[in-house]
Steps between C-alpha positions, in 0.01 A plus 500: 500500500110460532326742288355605798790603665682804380771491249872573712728709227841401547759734677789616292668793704593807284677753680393911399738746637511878484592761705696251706141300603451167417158315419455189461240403231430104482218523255734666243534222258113578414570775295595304185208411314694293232557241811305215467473529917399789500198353270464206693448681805265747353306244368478326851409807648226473301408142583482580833273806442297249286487269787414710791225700289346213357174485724482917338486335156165494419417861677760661333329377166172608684647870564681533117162434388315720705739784456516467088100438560501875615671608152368561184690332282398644162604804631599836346710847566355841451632590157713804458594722197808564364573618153235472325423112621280347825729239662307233760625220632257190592496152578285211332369251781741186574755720439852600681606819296354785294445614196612829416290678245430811340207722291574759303331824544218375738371133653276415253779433231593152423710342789900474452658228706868613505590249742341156627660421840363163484651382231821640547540348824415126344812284575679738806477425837527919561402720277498892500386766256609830582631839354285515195576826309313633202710673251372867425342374137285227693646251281762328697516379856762407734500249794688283735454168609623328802454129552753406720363752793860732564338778310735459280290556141579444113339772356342490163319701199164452405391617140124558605366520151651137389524329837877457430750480790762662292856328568650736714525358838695626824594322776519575898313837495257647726216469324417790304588690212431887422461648131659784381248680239657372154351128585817319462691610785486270805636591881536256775665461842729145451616321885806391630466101434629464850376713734196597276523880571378695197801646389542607126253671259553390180318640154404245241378584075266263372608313255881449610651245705477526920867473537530815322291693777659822591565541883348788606563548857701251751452579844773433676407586847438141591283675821251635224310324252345671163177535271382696197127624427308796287388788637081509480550776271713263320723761384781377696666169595628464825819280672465520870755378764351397870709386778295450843574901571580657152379551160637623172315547195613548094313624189493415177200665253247212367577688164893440517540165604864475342623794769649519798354491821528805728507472857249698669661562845831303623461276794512637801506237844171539663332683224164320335362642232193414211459690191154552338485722191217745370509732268837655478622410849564255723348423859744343758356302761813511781654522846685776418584759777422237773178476373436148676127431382578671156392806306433585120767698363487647135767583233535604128568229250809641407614612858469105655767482791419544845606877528238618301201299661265750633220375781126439362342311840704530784594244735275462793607278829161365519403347164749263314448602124532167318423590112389684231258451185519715222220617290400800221326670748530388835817326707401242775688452812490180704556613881526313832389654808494355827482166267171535317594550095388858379402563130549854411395652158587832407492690177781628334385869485471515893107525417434188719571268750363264752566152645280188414273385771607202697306442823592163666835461732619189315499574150739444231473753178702580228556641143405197236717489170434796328734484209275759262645847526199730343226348748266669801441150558695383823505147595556376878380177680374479882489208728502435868572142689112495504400654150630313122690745328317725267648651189368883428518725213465835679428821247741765649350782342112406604577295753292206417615187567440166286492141706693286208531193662434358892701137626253285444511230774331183410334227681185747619628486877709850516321785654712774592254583768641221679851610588588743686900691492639756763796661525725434857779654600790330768711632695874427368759468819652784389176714484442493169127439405462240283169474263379142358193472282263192619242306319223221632170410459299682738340178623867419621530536842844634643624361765803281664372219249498705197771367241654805352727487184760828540633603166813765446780550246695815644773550240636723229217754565238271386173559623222264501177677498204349649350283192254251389538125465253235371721274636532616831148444579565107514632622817293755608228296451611250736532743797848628383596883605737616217749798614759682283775680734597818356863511634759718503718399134219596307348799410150510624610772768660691225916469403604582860346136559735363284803673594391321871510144410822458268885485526571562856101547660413143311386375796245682552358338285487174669389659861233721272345123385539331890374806624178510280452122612542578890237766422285234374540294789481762759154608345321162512500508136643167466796250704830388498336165369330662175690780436669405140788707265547493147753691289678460170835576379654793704156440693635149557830633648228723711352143625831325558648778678195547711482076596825534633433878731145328568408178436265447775208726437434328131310164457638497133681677220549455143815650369432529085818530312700617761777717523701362800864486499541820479903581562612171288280632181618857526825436480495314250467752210503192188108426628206702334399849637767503754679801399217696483401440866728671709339810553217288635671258748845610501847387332617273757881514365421814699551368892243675633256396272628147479453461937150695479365279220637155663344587793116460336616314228236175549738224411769630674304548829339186510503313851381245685178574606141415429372640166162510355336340250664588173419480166786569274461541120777562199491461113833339337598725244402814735707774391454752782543299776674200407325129653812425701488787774129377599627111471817557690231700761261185518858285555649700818158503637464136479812437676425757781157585581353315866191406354303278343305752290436438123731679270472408140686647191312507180699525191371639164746296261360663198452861602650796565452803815154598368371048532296374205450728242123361368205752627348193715798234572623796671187455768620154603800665658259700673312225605785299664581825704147498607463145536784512753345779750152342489649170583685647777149663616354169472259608206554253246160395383 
């Protein structure tokens, strides 16, 4: 085989039947990874990539350097307060990872560097910090660490005084770790080694051996996975339970961390509920009563289950009430209305309220961390696809508002005066009107020559506001138009636009992104030879599924990570997060599910035809959608698409679904995607 030509994976038939159907998968033998094949051909995958994108070489190193130009690398958070201490995290220039710090009682204390990111990454190819958790005495701190990029972490102590890592270690946990008040009692959520879900909550003493851990709580549901967290009054401690659809929740009293747990309303199919405490009750954040964009519900501490919930906000059909913040004084609710976020503050005593100010149609806004309880201080961040995020202490009670920190972007060419971003809506074939948030320099002139890069992700209720990139304006900058597609799967429209693109009304999601696109056409806006489509993970099913409806109106497409073989993962129920997904797609053991989902399912459905330009990216040791269903994708279209487009698979052999973990080695993914639309547009310099 030349290394230009395309690697050919051998056929090895593998016959999947259910339900009396039989499918034929010739790609199966990809799925182990212990294979040395399955290597090899990985590997000359990426030869080939290597090969074909070689002339992009040098811009790609041009555009990682002008995107981590636009960065400042000895960067810093906005600190925050919590107990007593101001923690900050910052980097130091050259490097990949933080330091997390603290001050005690205010910033101009001497600075404690709990954790140096740098260093503890020396040596790993991967490397993830996450979950730290200070104990209620400040002393101790625990956190995970992932190096092999499944997110599956060994979670540690800290002694923060000495700078021991005390001996206690714990293996194949999620992360984090919550402290009961005595400072030697330990929680955390353990995973099934096999199909990762998070399981079993386990309590650990400091001091004794890990195998002794008590188990807690083992979820045996194998559709729901579970967690455990303090309340923000932190008199409680708090098990919850989610499936896709339902929620259960337990309590435990921070004081009492040797009791049982008490479950604060069974399970009920279809109900979703979230528990916030203050003062001697407990606010429920649910769908109860067919409440489909949710309401706040109250109930006495001692009075928890669902009978005695009595309505505090009722629901309202036109605004999807996403969460609530709870301070002294004042309780904050994050809205959605006709999807613009809404900020609204109002004061305990009924004395006040009001919403915060947001004028533009394509902002994104939302409540900051806010972990300190006895506060009027509020903290939110703004952005729009044309403005850097801001992060803003807002003084509820006054109503002043502190600026603590602007995105800086670097390099002294970024003036926000220079873009301009709309709001359109399409026309869906069904009726439906569609909204997608635009960006471009206003210098960009739209028309049949325009290259336009459409973004969506329409899954799981997800919604991706309209938000700020520095590194999107290596495109924009070079005459790109960057749209996000609010389809129906998310929730932009509220939870009724959810409920509209999953289980049995998936595809509308796929004719909500082709219809967007035709919209696009129709308008001038751009052509079927520069319209582009990107989408990761669920959003790269979204892509493969939409290639196959549609593959004629795209120019390109870059499918991150994706999730494409739909009915062969979900039935199998030994591979991570499968379980857990059926009230999303479906359980295809179920025959109606299993024909509706084969019938969009992207690797199943692919024919001979032309396809576009494709771009098709995957990380080895990906633990949410497993490298084989996009390498078995890139295999079947080899053997039947009728053209001779490029399609190129680019394998991440050391990373994980998330791609290199390191702040800026992260970018050079970026710039490959990049590098292959620009080349397409002819606008490699």
């Amino acid at each position: 085989m030349s290394i230009k030509h395309p690697p050919k994976a051998k056929k090895i038939p593998k016959e999947l039947i259910i339900h009396n159907d039989v499918r034929i998968d010739n790609y199966y033998w990809l799925n182990d990874k212990e294979n040395k094949e399955v290597l090899a051909y990985l590997e000359a995958e990426n030869n080939y990539y290597d090969a074909i994108t070689a002339h992009t070489k040098d811009f790609q190193e041009e555009l990682f350097q002008e995107m981590k130009g636009r960065i400042k690398e000895d960067d810093s958070s906005v600190p925050y307060k919590l107990n007593d201490y101001w923690y900050s995290t910052r980097y130091v220039i050259g490097g990949e990872y933080p330091l997390y710090s603290r001050f005690k009682h205010d910033l101009s204390a001497e600075e404690e560097i709990m954790f140096n990111g740098n260093e503890m990454a020396k040596g790993h190819d991967y490397f993830n910090l996450g979950g730290i958790a200070i104990s209620p005495n400040n002393k101790l701190a625990a956190f995970g660490v992932d190096t092999v990029s499944r997110r599956q972490y060994t979670l540690q102590i800290k002694n923060l005084e000495t700078g021991e890592i005390l001996d206690d270690k714990i293996e194949n946990t999620t992360g984090g770790g919550v402290w009961a008040n005595d400072n030697e009692t330990l929680f955390y959520t353990r995973k099934d080694p096999v199909t990762l879900r998070s399981d079993k909550i386990y309590k650990h003493k400091l001091g004794t051996p890990t195998s002794e851990d008590v188990l807690i709580f083992h979820e045996q549901d194998d559709t729901f996975s579970t967690f455990i967290y303090r309340t923000k009054s932190k008199k409680f401690l708090v098990i919850g339970s989610f499936s896709t659809l339902t929620s259960e929740f337990q309590i435990l009293s921070t004081d009492n961390p040797d009791g049982e747990f008490e479950v604060f309303s069974p399970r009920e199919r279809g109900l979703e509920y979230t528990i916030f405490h203050y003062a001697d009750s407990f606010y429920i954040l649910t769908n109860k009563d067919k409440a489909e964009n949710f309401k706040l519900m109250r109930t006495a501490e001692n009075q928890t289950s669902s009978e005695h919930w009595q309505e505090f906000i009722a629901h309202r059909k036109e605004v999807l009430l996403e969460d609530v913040d709870i301070f002294k004084e004042y309780y904050v609710l994050s809205e959605r209305e006709n999807g613009l976020n809404k900020i609204r503050i109002v004061r305990w005593d009924g004395a006040e309220e009001y919403y915060l100010p947001f004028q533009s149609e394509t902002y994104t806004a939302y409540v900051g961390n806010n972990p300190d309880f006895d506060t009027e201080i509020l903290r939110y961040s703004y952005n729009s696809m044309s403005t850097p995020s801001s992060v803003i202490d807002f003084n509820m009670r006054t109503k002043g508002k502190v600026i603590k920190k602007e995105q800086t972007v670097l390099g002294g060419l970024f003036n926000k005066e220079n873009y301009t971003e709309v709001r359109l809506w399409a026309t869906a074939r069904d009726g439906v009107k569609i909204p997608m948030s635009v960006v471009h320099r206003k210098d960009t002139d739209l028309n049949e020559d325009t290259p336009i890069l459409q973004y969506a992700y329409g899954s799981y209720g997800s919604t991706i506001d309209p938000y700020f990139s520095t590194v999107r304006l290596s495109l924009l900058d070079r005459g790109f138009v960057f749209v996000i597609a609010h389809i129906r799967g998310g929730e932009y429209l509220g939870r009724n636009w959810y409920e509209n693109g999953k289980l049995l009304q998936k595809k509308n999601t796929f004719t909500d992104f082709i219809d967007c696109s035709k919209f696009l056409i129709e308008q001038k806006m751009t052509s079927a030879k520069h319209l582009y489509a990107m989408g990761g993970s669920a959003g790269g099913l979204l892509m493969g599924a939409v290639i196959n409806m549609q593959p004629d109106i795209y120019n390109g497409v870059i499918a991150a990570v994706p999730f494409v073989d739909v009915v062969t993962t979900m039935l199998d129920d030994s591979i991570p997060l499968t379980t857990g997904e059926y009230d999303e797609w479906g359980n295809p053991n179920d025959k109606v599910y299993y024909e509706y989902m084969k019938s969009y399912s992207p690797y199943d459905n692919v024919v001979a035809q032309e396809y576009p330009n494709m771009l098709v990216t995957t990380g080895l040791h990906d633990s949410q959608v497993q490298y084989f269903e996009p390498a078995k994708w890139v295999a079947k279209l080899r053997e039947l698409k009728k053209d001779d487009h490029q399609l190129l698979l680019n394998t991440n052999m050391n990373a994980g679904h998330g791609g290199a973990s390191g702040r800026f080695e992260s970018l050079r993914e970026v710039a490959k995607e990049y590098a292959f639309l620009l080349d397409l547009e002819g606008k490699i310099t």
